[in-house]
N, C-alpha and C positions, 0 to 999 in steps of 0.2 A: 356453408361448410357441411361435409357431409356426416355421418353418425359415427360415433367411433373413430374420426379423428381429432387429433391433437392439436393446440390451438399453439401458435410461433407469441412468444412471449420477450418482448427486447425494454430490458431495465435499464431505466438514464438515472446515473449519478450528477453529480457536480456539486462543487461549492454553493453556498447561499450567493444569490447574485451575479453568479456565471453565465447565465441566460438559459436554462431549462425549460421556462416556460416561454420564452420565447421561442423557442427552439419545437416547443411542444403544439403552439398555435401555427406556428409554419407546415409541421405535418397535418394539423387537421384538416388546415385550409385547404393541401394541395394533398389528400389523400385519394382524388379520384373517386371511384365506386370501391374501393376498398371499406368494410364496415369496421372500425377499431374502436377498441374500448380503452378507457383512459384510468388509470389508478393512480392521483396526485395525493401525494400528503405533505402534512406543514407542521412541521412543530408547536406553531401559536395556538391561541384557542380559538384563531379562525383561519378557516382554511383558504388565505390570501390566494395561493398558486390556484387551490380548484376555480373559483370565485372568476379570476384573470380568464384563464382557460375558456371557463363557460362564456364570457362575456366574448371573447374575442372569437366566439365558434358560431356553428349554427344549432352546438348540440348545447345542452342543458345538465345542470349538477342534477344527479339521479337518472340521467338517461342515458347518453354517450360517455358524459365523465361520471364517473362513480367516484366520489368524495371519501377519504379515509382520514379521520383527524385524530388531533389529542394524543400523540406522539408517535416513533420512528419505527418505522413498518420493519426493520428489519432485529429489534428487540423487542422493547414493550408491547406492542400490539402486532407479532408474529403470529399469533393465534387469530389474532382479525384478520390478518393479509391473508392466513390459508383458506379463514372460514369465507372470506371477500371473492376471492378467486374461483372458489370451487360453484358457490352460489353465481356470479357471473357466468362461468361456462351452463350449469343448469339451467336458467332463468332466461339466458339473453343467448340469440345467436352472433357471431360476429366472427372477424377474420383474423384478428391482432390483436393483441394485448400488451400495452405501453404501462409499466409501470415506472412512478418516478419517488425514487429513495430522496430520503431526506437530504438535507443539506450538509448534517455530521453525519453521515456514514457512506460505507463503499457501494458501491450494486451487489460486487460477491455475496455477501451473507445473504440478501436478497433473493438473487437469482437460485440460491443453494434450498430455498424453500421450493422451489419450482422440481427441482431433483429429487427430495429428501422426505416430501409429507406426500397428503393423500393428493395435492394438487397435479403431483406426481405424470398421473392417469388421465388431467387434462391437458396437461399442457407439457411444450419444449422448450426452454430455452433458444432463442436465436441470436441475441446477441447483449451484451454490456456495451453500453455508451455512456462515456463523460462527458463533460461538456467543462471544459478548462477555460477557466478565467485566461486569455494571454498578457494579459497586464499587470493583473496580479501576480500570475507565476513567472515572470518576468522580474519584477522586484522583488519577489521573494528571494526567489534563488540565482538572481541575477548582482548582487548586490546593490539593490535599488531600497527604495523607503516606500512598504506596503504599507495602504493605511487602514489595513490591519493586521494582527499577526495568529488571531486567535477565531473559532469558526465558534459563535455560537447562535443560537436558534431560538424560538421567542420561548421555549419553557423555562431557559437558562444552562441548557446545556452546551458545555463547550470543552472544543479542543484543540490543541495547537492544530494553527491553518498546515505549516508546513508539512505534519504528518499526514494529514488530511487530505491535502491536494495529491500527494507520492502515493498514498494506498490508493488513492479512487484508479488514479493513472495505471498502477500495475495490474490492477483488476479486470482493466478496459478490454475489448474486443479493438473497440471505434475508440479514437478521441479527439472528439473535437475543439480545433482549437478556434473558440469564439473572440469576438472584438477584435479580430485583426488590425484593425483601424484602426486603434488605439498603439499598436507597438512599430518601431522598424522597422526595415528589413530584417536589421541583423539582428536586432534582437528575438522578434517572429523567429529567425531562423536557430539560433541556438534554446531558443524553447522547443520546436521542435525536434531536433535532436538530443537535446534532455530529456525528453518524450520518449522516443526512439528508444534511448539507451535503459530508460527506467522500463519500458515494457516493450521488447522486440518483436517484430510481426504484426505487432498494431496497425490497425488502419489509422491514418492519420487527416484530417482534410482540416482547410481552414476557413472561416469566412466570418462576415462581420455581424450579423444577426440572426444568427439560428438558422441559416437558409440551405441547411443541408437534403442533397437528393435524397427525399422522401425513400426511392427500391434501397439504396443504400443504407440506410438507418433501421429498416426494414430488412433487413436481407440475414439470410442464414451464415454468422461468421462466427458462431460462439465457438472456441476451442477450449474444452476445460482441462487440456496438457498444455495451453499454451505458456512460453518461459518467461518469467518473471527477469529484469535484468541480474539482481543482486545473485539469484538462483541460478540462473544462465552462467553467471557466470565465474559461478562456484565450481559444478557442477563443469565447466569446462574446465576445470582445472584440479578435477578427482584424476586421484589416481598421478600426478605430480608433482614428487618431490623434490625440496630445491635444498636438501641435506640438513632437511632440520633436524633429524631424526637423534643430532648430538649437542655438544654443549651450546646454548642458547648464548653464549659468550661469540659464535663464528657469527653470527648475523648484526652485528651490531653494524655494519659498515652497510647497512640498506637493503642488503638482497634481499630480494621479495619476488614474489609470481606475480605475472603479467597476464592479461589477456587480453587484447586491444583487437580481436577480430572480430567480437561483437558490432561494435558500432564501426565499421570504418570509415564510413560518411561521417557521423560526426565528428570522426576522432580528424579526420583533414581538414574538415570544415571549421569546430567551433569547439577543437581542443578534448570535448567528451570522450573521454576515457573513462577504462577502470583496471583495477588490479586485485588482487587477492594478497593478505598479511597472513601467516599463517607459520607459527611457532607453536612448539612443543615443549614450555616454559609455563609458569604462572607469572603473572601480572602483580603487580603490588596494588591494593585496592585502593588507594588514594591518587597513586600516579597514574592511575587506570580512567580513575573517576576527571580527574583534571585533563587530560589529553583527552578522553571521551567524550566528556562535556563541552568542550570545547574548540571543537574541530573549523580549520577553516572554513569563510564562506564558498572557498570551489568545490567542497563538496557537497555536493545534493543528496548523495544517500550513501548509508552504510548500515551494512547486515550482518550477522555472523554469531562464533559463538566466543563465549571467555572465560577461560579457566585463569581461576582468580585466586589467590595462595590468604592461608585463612580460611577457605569454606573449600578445601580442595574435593569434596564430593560434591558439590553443586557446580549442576552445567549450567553455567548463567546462557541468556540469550541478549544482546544488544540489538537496538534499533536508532537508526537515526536516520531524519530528515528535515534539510536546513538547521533552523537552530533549534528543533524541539530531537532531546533523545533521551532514552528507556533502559534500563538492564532488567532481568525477570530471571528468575529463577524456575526452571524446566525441569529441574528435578534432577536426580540423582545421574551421572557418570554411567558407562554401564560395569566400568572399572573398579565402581565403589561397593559394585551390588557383591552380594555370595559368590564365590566361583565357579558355582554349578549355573549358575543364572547368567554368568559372563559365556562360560561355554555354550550352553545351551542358544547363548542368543546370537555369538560367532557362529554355530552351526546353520542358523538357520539364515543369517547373512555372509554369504563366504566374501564376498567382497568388503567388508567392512573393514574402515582404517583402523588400523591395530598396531600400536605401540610395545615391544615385551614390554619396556619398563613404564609408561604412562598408560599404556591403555589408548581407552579414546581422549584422554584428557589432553585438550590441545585451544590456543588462542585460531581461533581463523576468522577474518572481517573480509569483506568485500567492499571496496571504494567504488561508488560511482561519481564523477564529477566534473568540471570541467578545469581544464590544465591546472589540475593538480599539484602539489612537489612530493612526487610517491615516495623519493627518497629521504625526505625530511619529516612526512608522514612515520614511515618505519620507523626512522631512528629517534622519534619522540615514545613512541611507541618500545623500541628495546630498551629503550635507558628506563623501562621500569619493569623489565623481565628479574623475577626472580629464579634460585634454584629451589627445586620439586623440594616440597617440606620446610623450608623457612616459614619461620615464623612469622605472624601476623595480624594483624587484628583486620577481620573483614567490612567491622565497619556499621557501614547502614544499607550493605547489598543483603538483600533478604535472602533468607533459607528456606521459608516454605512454598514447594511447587505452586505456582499461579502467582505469589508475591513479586510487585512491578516496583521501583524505584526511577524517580527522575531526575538524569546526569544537572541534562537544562531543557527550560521550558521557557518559551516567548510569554510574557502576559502583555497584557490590555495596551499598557503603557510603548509596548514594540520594543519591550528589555528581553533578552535571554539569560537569567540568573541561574544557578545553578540552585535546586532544589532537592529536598528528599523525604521521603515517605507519602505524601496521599497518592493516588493515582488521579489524573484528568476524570473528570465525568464520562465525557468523550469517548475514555478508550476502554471504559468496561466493560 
């Protein structure tokens, strides 16, 4: 490599036991005269993945793989992975740089140290790759019996699997779907358009041991505009009104936004769809929390925001995937601030949804999942629209910006209970 340039940096996510280092001993093997550096970490207090790696190579921990232990390079030891990185490019020449995030966390935060610190100056991003369990994300969100439901790592950190496997996914470039061999056709085939739909534009390949084309894993495909589904498909439905703009009393009979031109494979194939909820009402905080925490197994994911009556200046934010889901508190309305601050900040967004009488304060979710009953959806959903200023009690949805609440959360046992106050370890 010559002086003064920047080294192609492709970060692999996946679940614990998804085959990453498998995956990771396949490119070493068949790297050719490519010279790559390897960045594994482990949660444990030994680092199992390096250890694998080195044994199944012809390179050695401290020469080809560089070992990073004793926790998750993309929090706790973020300061090692920049100081790790920058010291590699000084120190060693080579041509690629494989890093591999832990097993509870995404590549994104990751890859965003490659953008954002001094590593900046050596290096580019090329690509996020996950490596998906397909057997597991099969019964997870397939209505099967995972045998497990929750990802944790040898410190003791854990977090719902199902959250877990949806963020790795949407963050993807690549994903691959490993163990093929393990699932059927069909089922193969509506994981992969669950894929599809959760992160559109993704490269997608499959195979059964890690045995993906080395240029391709390797190869410059990182898009950091790429659309997230839930996003995508919000986002294709700005600026579309389907009259809600009056009494939240005319929607009760279903109508809702659609947008099914995301996925049209899947949605022929294996039902994958999705739609947009999206009322200008508050929610009653209990019948909110029960239909939220609750949602069928055909949906695999839901985003969005919730204007909840009782804390009506807090823009709550929901998350859900499978059976683990979240409300957070985002902080203030921009409806609720001073009026000069509302102006000021309409001026500098002229396209902003703007209600005279609510403001931004509006219910909006996005459904990802497979055949659905969107209309049974909505209308569990209107039967607990309240009108703007009823009273309430909010509950146990937090008020202060950054405070997270859990609707339901799977534990150990493969229960989804409904839960409230601590946050996951996982998702801090």
């Amino acid at each position: 490599m010559n002086a003064g340039e920047t080294i192609p940096v492709t970060v692999l996510g996946g679940s614990l036991g998804a085959g990453k280092t498998t995956l990771l001993n396949h490119l070493l093997t068949n790297a050719d005269d490519r010279d790559i550096a390897v960045l594994v970490n482990d949660m444990g207090s030994v680092n199992v993945d390096a250890e694998l790696v080195a044994e199944e190579s012809d390179l050695a921990v401290g020469g080809g793989v560089t070992e990073l232990s004793n926790g998750c390079i993309c929090c706790e030891l973020q300061d090692d992975l920049e100081t790790a990185v920058v010291r590699l490019a000084r120190e060693r020449s080579f041509d690629h740089l494989v890093v591999e995030a832990s097993g509870v966390s995404e590549p994104g935060p990751v890859a965003r140290l490659f953008v954002t610190s001094r590593a900046a100056a050596r290096y580019d991003v090329a690509g996020l790759a996950t490596v998906v369990d397909s057997r597991l994300f099969a019964d997870t969100f397939g209505g099967g019996d995972p045998d497990r439901t929750v990802a944790e790592e040898g410190d003791g950190s854990v977090r719902p699997l199902s959250d877990l496997l949806v963020e790795q996914v949407e963050s993807a470039d690549l994903v691959v779907l490993n163990k093929r061999d393990l699932v059927s056709d069909a089922e193969l085939g509506a994981v992969r358009d669950a894929v599809e739909a959760l992160r559109p534009g993704a490269t997608v390949v499959e195979t059964d041991h890690g045995d993906v084309d080395v240029d391709l894993l390797l190869s410059d495909c990182h898009d950091p505009d790429a659309p997230v589904g839930w996003r995508a498909t919000l986002e294709g439905e700005a600026g579309h009104d389907d009259g809600d703009e009056g009494d939240h009393d005319d929607h009760t009979d279903g109508d809702h936004d659609h947008d099914h031109d995301e996925t049209p494979h899947a949605e022929a194939t294996y039902g994958v769809t999705s739609f947009v909820y999206r009322r200008r009402a508050p929610l009653d905080p209990d019948g909110a929390a029960a239909v939220l925490g609750d949602l069928p197994d055909s949906v695999v994911r839901a985003k969005g925001s919730l204007w909840v009556a009782g804390a009506e200046d807090v823009h709550y934010t929901y998350s859900q995937a499978g059976p683990s889901a979240y409300v957070a508190a985002a902080g203030p309305w921009v409806a609720s601030r001073p009026e000069f601050e509302q102006d000021a900040y309409r001026r500098n967004h002229p396209d902003f949804d703007w209600h005279d009488d609510h403001g931004d304060r509006r219910t909006e979710l996005v459904f990802i999942g497979r055949e659905m009953d969107e209309d049974a959806l909505a209308a569990a959903l209107d039967a607990h629209l309240l009108d703007p200023g009823a009273s309430a009690d909010a509950g146990d949805f937090p008020t202060d910006p950054g405070e997270e609440v859990a609707l339901a959360e799977p534990t150990r046992e493969r229960e989804s209970v409904p839960t409230a106050g601590a946050v996951p370890e996982g998702r801090r």
